[in-house]
N, C-alpha and C positions, 0 to 999 in steps of 0.2 A: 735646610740642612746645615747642623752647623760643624765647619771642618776645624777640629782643632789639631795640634800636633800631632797628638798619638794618628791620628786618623790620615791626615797626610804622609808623617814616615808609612806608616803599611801601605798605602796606596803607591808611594814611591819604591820601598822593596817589592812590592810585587810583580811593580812595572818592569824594573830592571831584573828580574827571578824571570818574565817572561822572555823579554830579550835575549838573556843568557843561555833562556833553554832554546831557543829559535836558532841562536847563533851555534851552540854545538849541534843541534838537530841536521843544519846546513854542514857544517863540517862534518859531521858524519857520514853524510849520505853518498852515495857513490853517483855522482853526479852524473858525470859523461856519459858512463857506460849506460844509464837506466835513458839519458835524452837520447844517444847514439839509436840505442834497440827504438826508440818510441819513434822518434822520428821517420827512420827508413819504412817500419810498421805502418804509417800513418801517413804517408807520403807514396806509399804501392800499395794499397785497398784492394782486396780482392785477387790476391796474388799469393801463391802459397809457399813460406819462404822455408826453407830448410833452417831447423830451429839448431842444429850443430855449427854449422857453419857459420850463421848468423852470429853467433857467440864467437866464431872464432874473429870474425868482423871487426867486430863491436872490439872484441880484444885490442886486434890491429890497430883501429881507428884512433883509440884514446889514448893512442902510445902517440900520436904526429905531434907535430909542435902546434898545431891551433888550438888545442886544448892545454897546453902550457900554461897560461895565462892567470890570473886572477880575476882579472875582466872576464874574461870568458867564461869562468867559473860561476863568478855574478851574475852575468848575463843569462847563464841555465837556470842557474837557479833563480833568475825572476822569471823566465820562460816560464819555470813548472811550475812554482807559486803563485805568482800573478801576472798571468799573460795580458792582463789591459793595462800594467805597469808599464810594458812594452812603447807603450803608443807614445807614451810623457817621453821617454830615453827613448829620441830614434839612433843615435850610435849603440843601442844595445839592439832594438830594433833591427837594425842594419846588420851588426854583426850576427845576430841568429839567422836572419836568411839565409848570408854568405854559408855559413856553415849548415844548412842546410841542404844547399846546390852543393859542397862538396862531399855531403855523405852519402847523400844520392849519388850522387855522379863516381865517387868511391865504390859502390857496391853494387853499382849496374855494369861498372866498367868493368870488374874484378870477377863478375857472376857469367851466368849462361844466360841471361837475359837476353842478348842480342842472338843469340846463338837456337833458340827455341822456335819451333812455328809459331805457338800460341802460350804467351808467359803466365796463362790464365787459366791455362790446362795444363801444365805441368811446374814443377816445383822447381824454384831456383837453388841453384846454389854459387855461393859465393866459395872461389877454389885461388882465391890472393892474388894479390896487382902483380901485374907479369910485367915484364920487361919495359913494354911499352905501354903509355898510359890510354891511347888509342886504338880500339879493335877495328877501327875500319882502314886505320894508316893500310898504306900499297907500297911494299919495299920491293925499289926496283936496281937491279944493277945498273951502275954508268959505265 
């Protein structure tokens, strides 16, 4: 193959025409909201979530300061793109769990989850973080 100039520049705009489109593509996308809903979905299998409230959730969720971040924006979006990325960056690693355990724990604490006989026979809804961040706390007078 022989590369001569013309054949490198095209090679070279193209490469950067692909990056640029990757990189608005990633800017675009609504990141949080799309990991938030996937995550909880994916993480309670077999559970039948109230698909209103869930949005309202998912609203809530991506308003806290953990998804503030630029990092953490990275961090989703190599989640959804390429999760075996994950493995090489365990600080991004690491950080996806973390916020894992809190968006579960966000929307079980927040839902009738705990409150249900069977959360596998009836539908959840999440109805917003109450006062207090734990449904089993026992307030007792002193």
């Amino acid at each position: 193959m022989n590369l001569t100039r013309r054949t490198l520049l095209i090679a070279g705009a193209s490469s950067c025409a692909a990056v640029a489109a990757g990189g608005v593509w990633l800017a675009t996308r609504d990141n949080p909201r799309d990991w938030i809903e996937a995550t909880v979905r994916n993480l309670l299998p077999n559970i039948d979530l109230d698909a209103a409230s869930l949005a309202s959730f998912v609203a809530h969720e991506q308003e806290q300061p953990e998804f503030a971040s630029r990092k953490v924006a990275l961090a989703l979006s190599l989640d959804a793109l390429a999760p075996a990325m994950l493995r090489i960056a365990p600080e991004a690693r690491d950080k996806i769990a973390e916020l894992e355990r809190v968006v579960v724990s966000d929307y079980l604490i927040g839902s009738n989850f705990f409150r249900v006989q069977d959360p596998r026979r009836e539908a959840i809804y999440w109805s917003g973080a109450g006062a207090c961040g734990n449904p089993f706390a026992v307030f007792r007078p002193d």
